[in-house]
C-alpha positions as a Markdown table, in Angstrom:
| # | Residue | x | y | z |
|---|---|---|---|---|
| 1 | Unk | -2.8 | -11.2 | -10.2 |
| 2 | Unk | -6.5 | -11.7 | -10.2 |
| 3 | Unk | -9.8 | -9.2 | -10.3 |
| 4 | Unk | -12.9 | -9.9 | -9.0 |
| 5 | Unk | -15.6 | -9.2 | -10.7 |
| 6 | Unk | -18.0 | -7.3 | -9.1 |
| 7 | Unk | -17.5 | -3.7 | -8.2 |
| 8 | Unk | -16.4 | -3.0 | -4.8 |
| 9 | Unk | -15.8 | 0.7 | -2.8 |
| 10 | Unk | -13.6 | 1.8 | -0.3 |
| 11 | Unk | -16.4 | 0.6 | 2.6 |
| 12 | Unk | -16.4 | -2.9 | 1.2 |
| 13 | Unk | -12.5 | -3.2 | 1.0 |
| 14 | Unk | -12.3 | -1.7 | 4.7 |
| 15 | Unk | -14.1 | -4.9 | 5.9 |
| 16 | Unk | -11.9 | -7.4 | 4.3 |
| 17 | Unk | -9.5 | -9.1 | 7.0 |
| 18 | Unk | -6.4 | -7.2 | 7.6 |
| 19 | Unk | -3.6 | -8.6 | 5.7 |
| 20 | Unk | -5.7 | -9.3 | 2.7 |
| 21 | Unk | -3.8 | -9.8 | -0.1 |
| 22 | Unk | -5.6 | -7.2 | -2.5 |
| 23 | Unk | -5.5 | -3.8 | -3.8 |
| 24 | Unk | -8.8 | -2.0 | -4.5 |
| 25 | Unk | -8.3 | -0.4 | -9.0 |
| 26 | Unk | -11.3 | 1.3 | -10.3 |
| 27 | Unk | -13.4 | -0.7 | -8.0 |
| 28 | Unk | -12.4 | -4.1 | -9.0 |
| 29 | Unk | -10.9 | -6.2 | -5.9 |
| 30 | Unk | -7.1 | -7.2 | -7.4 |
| 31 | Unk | -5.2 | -10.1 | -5.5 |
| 32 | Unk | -1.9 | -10.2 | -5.8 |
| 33 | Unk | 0.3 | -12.9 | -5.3 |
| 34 | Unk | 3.3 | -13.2 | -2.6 |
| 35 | Unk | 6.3 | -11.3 | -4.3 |
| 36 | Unk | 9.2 | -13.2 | -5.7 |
| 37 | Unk | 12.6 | -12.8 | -3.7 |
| 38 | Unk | 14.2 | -10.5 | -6.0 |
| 39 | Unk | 11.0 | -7.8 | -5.5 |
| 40 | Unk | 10.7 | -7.6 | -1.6 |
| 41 | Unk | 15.1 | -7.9 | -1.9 |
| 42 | Unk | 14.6 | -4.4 | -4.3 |
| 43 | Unk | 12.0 | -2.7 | -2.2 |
| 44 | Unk | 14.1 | -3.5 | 1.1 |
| 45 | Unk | 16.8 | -1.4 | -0.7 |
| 46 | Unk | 14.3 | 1.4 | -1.9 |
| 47 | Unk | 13.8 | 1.4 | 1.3 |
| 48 | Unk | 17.0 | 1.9 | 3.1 |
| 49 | Unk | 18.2 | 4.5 | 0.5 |
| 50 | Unk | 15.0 | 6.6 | 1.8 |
| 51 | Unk | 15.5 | 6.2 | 5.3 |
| 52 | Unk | 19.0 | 8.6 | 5.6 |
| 53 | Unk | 17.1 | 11.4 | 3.3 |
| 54 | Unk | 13.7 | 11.0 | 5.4 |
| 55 | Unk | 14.1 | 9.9 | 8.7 |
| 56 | Unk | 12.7 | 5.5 | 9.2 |
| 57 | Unk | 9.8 | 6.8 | 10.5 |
| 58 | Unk | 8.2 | 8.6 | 7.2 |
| 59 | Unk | 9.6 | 5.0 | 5.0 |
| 60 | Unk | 6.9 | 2.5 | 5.1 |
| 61 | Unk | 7.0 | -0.7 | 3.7 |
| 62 | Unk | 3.7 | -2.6 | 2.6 |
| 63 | Unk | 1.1 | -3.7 | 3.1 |
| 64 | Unk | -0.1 | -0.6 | 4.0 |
| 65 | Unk | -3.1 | 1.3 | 1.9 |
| 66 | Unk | -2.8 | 4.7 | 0.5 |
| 67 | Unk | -6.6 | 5.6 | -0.3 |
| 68 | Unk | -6.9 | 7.9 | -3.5 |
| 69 | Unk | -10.7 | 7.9 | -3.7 |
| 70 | Unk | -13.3 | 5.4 | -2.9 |
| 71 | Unk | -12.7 | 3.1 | -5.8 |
| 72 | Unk | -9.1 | 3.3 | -5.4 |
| 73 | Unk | -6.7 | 1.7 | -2.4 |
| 74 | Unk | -3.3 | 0.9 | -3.9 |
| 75 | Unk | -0.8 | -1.1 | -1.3 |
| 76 | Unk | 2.3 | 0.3 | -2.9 |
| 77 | Unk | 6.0 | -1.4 | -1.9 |
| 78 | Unk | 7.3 | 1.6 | -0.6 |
| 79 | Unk | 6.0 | 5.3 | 0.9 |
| 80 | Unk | 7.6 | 8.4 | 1.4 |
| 81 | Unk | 4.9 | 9.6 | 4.0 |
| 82 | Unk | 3.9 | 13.5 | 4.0 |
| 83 | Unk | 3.2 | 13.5 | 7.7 |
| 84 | Unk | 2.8 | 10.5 | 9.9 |
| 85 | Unk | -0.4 | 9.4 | 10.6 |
| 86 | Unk | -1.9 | 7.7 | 13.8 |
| 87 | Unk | -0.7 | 4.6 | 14.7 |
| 88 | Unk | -3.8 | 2.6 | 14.7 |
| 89 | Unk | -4.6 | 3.8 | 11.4 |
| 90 | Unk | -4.0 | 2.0 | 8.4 |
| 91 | Unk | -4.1 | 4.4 | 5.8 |
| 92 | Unk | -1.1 | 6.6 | 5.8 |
| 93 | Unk | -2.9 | 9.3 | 3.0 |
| 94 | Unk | -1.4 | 10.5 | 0.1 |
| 95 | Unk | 2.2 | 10.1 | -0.2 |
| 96 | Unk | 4.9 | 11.8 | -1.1 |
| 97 | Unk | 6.4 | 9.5 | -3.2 |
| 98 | Unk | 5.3 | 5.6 | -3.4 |
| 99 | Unk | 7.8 | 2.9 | -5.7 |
| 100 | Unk | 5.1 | -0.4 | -6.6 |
C-alpha cells in the first residue's frame, strides 16, 4: 500500500479512471496492490455465506466505493447493501455491513 501525498477530496477521487486501484483515508489517495489468492479466495466465501441471508443482489463484491464523507471513500471486499442503489452508480452508500 502506498499514500500520496497531497490531500485529495471526494471530487478529485471521482475523476480518477474507474478501476483505479485506490481508496480515498483522511484525504490521502491509498493504492493498494492486487490481493494475494488466499484474500479474494476468503472474500469469495464471505460472500457466498451472505448471499442465502440477503438475497445476491444486496452482496457486492469490490471494487465498489462506499463514500463516508468527502475525505473518506473506502472500497471494502464485501457489502451487505441497505437498499440497492442505481445501477449506473458507483457508490452503493452506507452499508450495512462491509468485511475489508
Amino acid at each position: 500500500m502506498s499514500t500520496m501525498s497531497a490531500t485529495f477530496t471526494r471530487r478529485e477521487y471521482d475523476l480518477l479512471p474507474e478501476g483505479f486501484p485506490a481508496q480515498l483515508i483522511q484525504g490521502s489517495l491509498v493504492r493498494d496492490p492486487a490481493p494475494t489468492y488466499g484474500h479474494q479466495r476468503l472474500a469469495g466465501r464471505v460472500r457466498d455465506a451472505l448471499v442465502p441471508l440477503v438475497g445476491s443482489d444486496f452482496v457486492v463484491m469490490s471494487p465498489t466505493d462506499v463514500v463516508l464523507d468527502d475525505l473518506n471513500v473506502f472500497q471494502p471486499d464485501v457489502v451487505v447493501l441497505r437498499k440497492l442503489p442505481p445501477l449506473e452508480q458507483s457508490d452503493v452508500g452506507i452499508p450495512r455491513v462491509a468485511f475489508e
